[in-house]
Structures are given as C-alpha cells and as structure tokens.
C-alpha positions as CSV (number, residue, x, y, z in Angstrom):
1,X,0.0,0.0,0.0
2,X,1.6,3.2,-0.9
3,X,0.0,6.3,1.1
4,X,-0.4,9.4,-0.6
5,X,-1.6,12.4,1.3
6,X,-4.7,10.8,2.5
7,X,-5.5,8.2,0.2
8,X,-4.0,4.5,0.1
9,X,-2.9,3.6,-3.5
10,X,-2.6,-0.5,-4.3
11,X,1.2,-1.1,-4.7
12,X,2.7,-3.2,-7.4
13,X,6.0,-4.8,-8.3
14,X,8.2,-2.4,-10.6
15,X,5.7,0.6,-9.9
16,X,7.3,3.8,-10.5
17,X,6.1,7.3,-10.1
18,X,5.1,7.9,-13.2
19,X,2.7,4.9,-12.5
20,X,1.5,6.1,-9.2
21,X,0.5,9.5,-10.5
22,X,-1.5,7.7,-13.3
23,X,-3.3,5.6,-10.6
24,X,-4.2,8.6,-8.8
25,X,-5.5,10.2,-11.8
26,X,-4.0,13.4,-11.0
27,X,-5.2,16.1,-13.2
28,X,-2.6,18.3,-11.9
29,X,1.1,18.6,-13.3
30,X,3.7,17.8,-10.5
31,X,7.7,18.7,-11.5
32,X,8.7,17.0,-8.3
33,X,7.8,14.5,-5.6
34,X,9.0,13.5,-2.1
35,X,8.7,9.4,-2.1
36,X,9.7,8.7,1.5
37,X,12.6,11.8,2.2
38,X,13.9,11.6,-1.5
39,X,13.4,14.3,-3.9
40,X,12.8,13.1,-7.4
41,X,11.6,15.6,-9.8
42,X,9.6,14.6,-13.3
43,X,12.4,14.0,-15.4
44,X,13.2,10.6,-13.1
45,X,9.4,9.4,-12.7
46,X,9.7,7.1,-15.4
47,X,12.9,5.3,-13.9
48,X,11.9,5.8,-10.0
49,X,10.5,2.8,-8.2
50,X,8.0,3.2,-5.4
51,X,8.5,1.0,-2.5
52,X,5.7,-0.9,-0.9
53,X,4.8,1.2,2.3
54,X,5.9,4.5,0.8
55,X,4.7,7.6,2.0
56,X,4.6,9.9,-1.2
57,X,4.0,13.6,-0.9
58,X,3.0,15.3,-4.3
59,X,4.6,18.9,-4.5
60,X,2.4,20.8,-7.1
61,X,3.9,23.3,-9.8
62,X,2.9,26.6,-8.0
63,X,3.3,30.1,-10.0
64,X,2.1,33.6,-8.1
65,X,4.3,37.0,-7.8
C-alpha cells in the first residue's frame, strides 16, 4: 500500500512514479515528488520505483508574484 496524502494507492511490483501518479488520476502537473525523504523531480518518474509502504507527498507546480 503506498500512502499518498490521504488516500492508500494498491502497490505493485516495478511501480514507478510515473505509474503512481497515473493511478491517482491526477489532473494536476507535478515537476517534483517527495517518495519517502527523497526528492525526485519529473524528469526521473519514469525510472523511480516506489517502494511498498511508501509515503509519497506530491509537490504541485505553484506560480504567483
């Protein structure tokens, strides 16, 4: 089970990030994450695994001035 802010996401073997975001059906566009206390930002979702028990914090693309 991987635990994303409040919700519980089914783990799989080989899931990455890029995975995990597509099972959350995320509508939002995320240029990093925190999986556990590592940092991984978009251009390593695809090669990223997500461990079974993670705790994954999405950090959203925020603009403002």
């Amino acid at each position: 089970m991987i635990h994303v802010d409040d919700k519980h996401i089914p783990w799989r073997e080989g899931m990455t990030v890029t995975a995990l975001i597509e099972a959350l059906g995320a509508s939002y566009e995320y240029p990093a994450v925190r999986v556990n206390n590592k940092i991984v930002s978009r251009p390593q979702f695809d090669h990223t695994p997500v461990p079974d028990e993670a705790k994954v914090f999405l950090i959203p693309l925020v603009a403002g001035g």
